[in-house]
C-alpha positions in Angstrom: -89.3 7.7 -4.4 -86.5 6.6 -7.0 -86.3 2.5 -6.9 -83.4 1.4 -7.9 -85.0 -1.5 -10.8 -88.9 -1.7 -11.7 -89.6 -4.0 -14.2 -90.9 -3.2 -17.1 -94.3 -4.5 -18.7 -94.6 -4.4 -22.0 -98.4 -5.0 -22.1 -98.4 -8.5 -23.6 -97.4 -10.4 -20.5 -101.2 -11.1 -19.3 -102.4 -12.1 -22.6 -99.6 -14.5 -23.3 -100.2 -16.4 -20.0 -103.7 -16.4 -20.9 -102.9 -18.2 -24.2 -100.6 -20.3 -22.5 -103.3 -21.5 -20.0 -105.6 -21.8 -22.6 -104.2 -24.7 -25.0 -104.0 -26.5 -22.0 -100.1 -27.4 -21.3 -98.6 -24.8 -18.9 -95.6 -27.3 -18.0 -92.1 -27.1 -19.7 -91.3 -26.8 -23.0 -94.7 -25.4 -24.2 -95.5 -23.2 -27.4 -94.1 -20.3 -25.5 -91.2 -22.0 -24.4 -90.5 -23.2 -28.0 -90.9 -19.7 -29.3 -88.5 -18.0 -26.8 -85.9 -21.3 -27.7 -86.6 -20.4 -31.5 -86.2 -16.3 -31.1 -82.7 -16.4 -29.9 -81.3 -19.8 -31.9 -82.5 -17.2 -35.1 -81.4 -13.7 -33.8 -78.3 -15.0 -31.7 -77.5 -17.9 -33.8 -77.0 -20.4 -30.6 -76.9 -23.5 -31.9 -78.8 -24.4 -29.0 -81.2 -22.9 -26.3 -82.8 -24.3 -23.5 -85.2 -22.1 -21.0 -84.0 -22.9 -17.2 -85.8 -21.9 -13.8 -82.6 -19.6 -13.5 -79.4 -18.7 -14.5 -78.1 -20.7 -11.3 -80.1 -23.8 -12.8 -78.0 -23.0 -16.2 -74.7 -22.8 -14.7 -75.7 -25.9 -12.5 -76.5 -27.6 -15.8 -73.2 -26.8 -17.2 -71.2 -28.2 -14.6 -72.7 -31.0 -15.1 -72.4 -31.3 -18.8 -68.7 -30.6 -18.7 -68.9 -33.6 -15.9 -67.0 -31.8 -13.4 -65.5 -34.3 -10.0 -64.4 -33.3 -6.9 -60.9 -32.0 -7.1 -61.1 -30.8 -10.6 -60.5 -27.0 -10.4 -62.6 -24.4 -12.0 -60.7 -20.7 -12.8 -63.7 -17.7 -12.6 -63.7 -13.9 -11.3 -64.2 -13.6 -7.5 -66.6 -10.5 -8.1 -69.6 -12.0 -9.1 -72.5 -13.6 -8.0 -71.9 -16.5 -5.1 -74.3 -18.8 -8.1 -71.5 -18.6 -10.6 -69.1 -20.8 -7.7 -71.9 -22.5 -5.9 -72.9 -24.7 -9.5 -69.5 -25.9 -9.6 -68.8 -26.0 -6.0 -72.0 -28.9 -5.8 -70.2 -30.9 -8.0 -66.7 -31.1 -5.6 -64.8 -28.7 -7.7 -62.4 -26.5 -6.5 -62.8 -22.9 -7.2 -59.8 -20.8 -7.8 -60.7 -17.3 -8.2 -58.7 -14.7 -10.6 -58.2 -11.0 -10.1 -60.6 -8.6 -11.8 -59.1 -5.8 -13.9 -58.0 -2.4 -13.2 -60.4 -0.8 -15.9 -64.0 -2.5 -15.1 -65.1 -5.6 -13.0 -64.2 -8.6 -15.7 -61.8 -10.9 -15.2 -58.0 -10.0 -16.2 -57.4 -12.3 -18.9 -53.9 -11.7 -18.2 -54.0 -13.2 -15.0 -55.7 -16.4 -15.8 -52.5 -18.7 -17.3 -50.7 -18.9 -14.4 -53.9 -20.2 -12.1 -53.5 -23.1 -14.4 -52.6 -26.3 -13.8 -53.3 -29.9 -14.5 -56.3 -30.4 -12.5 -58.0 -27.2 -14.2 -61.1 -28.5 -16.1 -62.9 -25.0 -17.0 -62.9 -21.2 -17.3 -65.9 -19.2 -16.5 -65.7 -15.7 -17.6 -68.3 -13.1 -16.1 -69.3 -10.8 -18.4 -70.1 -7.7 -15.5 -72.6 -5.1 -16.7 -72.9 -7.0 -19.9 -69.8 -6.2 -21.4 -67.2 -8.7 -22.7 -64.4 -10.1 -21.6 -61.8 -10.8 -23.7 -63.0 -14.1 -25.4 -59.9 -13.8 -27.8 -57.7 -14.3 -24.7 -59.5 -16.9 -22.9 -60.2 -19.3 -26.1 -56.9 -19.2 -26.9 -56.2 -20.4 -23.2 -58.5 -23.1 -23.4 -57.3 -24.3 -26.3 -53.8 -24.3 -25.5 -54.7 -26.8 -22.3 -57.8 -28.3 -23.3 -60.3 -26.6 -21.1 -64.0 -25.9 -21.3 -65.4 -22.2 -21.5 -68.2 -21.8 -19.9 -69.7 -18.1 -20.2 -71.4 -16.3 -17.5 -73.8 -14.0 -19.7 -76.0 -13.3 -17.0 -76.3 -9.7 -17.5 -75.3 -9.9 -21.2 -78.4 -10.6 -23.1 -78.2 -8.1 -26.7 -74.3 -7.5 -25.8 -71.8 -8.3 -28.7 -67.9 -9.1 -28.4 -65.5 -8.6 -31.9 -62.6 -10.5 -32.1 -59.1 -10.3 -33.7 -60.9 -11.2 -37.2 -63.0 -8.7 -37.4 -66.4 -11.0 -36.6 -69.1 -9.0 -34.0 -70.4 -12.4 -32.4 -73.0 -12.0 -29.5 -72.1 -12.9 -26.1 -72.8 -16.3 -25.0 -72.2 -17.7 -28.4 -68.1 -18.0 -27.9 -68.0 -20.7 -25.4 -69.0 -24.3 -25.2 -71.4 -22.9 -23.0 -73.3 -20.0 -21.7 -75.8 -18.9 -19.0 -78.0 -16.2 -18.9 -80.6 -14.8 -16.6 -84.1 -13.2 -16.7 -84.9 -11.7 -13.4 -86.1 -8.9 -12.5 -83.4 -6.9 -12.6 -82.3 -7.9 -16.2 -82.9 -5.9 -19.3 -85.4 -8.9 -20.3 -86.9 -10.3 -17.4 -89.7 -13.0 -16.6 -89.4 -12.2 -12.7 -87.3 -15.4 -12.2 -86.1 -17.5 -15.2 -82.8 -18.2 -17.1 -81.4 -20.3 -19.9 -78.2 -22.4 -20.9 -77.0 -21.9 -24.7 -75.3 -25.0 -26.1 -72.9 -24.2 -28.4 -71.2 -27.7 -28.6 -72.8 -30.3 -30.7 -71.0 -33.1 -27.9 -73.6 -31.7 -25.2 -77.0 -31.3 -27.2 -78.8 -34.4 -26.3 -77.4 -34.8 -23.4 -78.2 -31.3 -22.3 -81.8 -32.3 -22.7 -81.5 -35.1 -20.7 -80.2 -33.8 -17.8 -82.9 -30.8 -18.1 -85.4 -33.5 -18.2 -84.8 -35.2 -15.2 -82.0 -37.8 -16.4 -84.3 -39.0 -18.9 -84.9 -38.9 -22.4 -88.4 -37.4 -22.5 -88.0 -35.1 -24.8 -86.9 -36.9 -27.3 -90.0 -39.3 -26.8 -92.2 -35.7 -27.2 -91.0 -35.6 -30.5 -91.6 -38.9 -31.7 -88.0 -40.0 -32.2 -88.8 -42.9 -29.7 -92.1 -44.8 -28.5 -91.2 -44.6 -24.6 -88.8 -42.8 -22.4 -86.3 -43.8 -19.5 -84.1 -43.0 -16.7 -81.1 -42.9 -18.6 -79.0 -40.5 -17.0 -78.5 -37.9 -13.9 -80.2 -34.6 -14.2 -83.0 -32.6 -12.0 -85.9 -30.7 -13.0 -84.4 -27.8 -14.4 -87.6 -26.5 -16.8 -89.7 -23.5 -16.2 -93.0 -23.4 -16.4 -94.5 -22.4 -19.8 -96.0 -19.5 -17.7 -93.0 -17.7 -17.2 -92.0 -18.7 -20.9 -95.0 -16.4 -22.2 -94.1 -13.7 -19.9 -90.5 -13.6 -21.4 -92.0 -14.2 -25.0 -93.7 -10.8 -24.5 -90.4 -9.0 -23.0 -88.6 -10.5 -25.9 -91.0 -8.5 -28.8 -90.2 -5.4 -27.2 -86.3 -6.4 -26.9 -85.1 -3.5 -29.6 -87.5 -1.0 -27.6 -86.4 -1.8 -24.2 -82.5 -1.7 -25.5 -82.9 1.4 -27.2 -84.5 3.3 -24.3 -81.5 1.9 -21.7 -79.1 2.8 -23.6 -80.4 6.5 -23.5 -80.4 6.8 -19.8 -77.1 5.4 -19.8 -75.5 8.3 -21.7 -77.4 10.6 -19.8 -75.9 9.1 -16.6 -72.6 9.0 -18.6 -72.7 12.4 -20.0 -74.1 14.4 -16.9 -71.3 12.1 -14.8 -68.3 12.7 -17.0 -67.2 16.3 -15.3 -66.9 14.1 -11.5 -64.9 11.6 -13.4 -62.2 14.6 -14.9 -62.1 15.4 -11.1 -61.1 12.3 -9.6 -64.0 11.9 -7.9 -65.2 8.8 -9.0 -64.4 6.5 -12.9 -66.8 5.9 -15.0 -68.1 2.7 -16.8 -65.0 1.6 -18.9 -66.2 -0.2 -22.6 -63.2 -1.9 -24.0 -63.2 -1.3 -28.1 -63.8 -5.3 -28.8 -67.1 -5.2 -26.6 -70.7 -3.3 -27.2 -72.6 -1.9 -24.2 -76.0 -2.9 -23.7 -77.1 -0.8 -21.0 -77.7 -3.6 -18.1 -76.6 -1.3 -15.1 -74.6 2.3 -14.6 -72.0 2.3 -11.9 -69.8 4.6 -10.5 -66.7 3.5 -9.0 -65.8 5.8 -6.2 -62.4 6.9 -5.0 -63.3 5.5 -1.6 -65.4 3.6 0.5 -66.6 6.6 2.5 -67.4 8.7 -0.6 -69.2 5.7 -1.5 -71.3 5.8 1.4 -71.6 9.1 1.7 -73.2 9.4 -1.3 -75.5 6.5 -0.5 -76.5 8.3 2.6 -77.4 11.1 0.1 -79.8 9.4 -2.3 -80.9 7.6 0.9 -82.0 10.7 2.3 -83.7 11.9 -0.8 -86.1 8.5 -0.9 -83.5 7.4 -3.9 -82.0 3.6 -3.8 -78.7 3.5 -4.6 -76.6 -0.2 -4.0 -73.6 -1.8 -4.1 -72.8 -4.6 -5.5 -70.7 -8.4 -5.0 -68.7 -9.0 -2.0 -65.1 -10.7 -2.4 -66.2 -14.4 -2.8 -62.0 -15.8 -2.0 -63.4 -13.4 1.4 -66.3 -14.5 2.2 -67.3 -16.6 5.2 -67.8 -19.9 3.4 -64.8 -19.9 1.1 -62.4 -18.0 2.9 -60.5 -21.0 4.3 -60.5 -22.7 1.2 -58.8 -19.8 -0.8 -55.2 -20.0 -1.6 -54.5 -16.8 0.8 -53.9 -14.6 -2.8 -54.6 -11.1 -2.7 -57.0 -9.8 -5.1 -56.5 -5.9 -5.0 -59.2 -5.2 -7.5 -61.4 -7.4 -6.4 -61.7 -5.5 -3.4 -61.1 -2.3 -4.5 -65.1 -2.8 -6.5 -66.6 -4.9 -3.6 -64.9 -1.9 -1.6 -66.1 1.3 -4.3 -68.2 0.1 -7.0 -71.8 1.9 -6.6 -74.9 0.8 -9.4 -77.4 3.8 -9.6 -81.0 3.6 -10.3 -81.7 1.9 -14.0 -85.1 0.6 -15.5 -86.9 1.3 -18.5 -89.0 3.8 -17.2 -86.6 6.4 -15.7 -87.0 9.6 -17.7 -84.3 11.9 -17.8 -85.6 14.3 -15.2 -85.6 11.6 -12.9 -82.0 10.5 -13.7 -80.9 14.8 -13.3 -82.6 14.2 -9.9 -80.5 11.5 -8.8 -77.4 13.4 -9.6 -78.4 16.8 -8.2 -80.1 14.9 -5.1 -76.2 12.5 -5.0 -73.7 14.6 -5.8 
């Protein structure tokens, strides 16, 4: 059988928990977790980092940062995951959800100015398959009416974005701020975990506070204070230092696991490229201001029933194919509180898109078996 993820272990994982176990503090923020905060502040340049139980925890975090209040209204993509509406959706916001583009899954920057009005508070741009929206676009929006940006970067860890002056920044370092996620299924996974990059200097301490339960604990870990205090909301958002070493361990091998994605993904690419030329299905489209970093290979088909047709296929030949997101402004719970707009493309990849097998250890005659087996 042909899964369609299996994570990857680098090797380390079990001797890093050991460790952890060992010196005795397996809570939040322990020497793993300070490491993993400390490997992407220096290789991403965040200005700040801050390991969550999940992405869904990160976003949640955000929202509350930004200090969103029922009726404010919060623009995003309505393919995605339900997590990127549901953190702002706790908080009373309304979501109003933007067309995706012709080309690939992202949000159609072009779409976003006229969703905007007075009681918009933030943007949430998703980056799909890791690659970029136009941040260009969307930071000049937010500056033009004083909104917050709040990245999606989910599936975006190692995926880049160059502006209009040249400058190759990473994703998640554009906005005020950004969420990313390490389960499973991500490039760099620690089974379930996530983290929220602060990249406003107005929501560091507070960020911390609100991790830590409304209080100032962690400034009290440091020594900056000689008690702590309830001084503000917040929940439990940190992982344990458990799931930290297992990520630590993923993270050493981050150029290793990137490089060997990124080969299956031309294989799929290049062994795919004929069915594209005959209208079958397109392709994964890269826009020239983002970088791919090999989270997922799709295939959007010229139809649903091709699409399940060929899902019936790989089915068949103990292969799992899937598809993806389901039109959030459709779906049972937000439905009625859509705006009744159509979003053609939106549907059209809830409707076509299809993700083939991708994990780190599917050698090339396995990904040649999925297209013979498919196709």
């Amino acid at each position: 059988m042909i899964p369609f993820n299996k994570p990857y272990l680098t090797g380390k994982e079990n001797d890093y928990i050991y460790e952890a176990v060992l010196s005795g503090k397996i809570s939040g923020d322990g020497l793993f977790t300070k490491r993993c905060h400390r490997f992407f502040e220096e290789r991403y340049g965040f200005k700040k980092c801050l390991l969550t139980t999940s992405c869904t925890d990160a976003l949640e975090m955000a929202a509350l940062l930004i200090d969103i209040q029922p009726g404010d209204e919060v623009i995003m993509p309505a393919y995605t995951f339900v997590s990127t509406s549901n953190a702002f959706v706790l908080r009373g916001a309304k979501i109003v959800f933007c067309d995706s583009h012709k080309e690939h899954p992202g949000i159609d920057e072009d779409l976003i100015e006229p969703l905007i009005t007075p009681r918009t508070k933030a943007i949430v741009p998703v980056h799909y398959a890791g690659i970029a929206c136009d941040m260009d676009k969307i930071m000049a929006l937010a500056n033009k009416y004083n909104l917050y940006v709040i990245e999606d970067a989910a599936q975006a860890i190692d995926s880049y974005y160059t502006g209009k002056d040249g400058i190759k920044r990473p994703l998640g370092s554009i906005g005020h701020l950004a969420a990313f996620s390490f389960h499973e299924t991500k490039n760099i996974m620690a089974g379930e975990g996530g983290m929220i990059v602060i990249n406003d200097d107005r929501f560091v301490e507070r960020a911390e506070i609100i991790r830590e339960k409304g209080t100032n604990r962690s400034k009290f870990f440091r020594g900056e204070i000689d008690k702590y205090g309830w001084v503000d909301i917040g929940s439990s958002f940190l992982p344990s230092d458990i799931i930290a070493a297992f990520l630590y361990a993923q993270l050493e091998h981050l150029n290793e696991i990137q490089r060997k994605r990124k080969e299956i993904w031309h294989t799929y690419y290049v062994a795919l490229k004929p069915f594209e030329e005959r209208g079958l299905f397109t392709l994964p489209f890269i826009p020239a201001y983002a970088t791919n970093n090999a989270h997922m290979f799709y295939i959007v088909c010229k139809d649903m029933t091709l699409r399940n047709e060929i899902i019936g296929l790989l089915k068949a030949n103990d292969i799992l194919s899937v598809f993806h997101y389901l039109s959030l402004h459709k779906s049972p719970y937000y439905a009625s509180k859509h705006d009744g707009r159509e979003l053609p493309q939106t549907d059209r990849y809830s409707d076509c898109l299809l993700r083939l097998p991708m994990y780190y250890e599917l050698e090339p005659e396995k990904v040649i078996e999925v297209l013979q087996k498919g196709l």
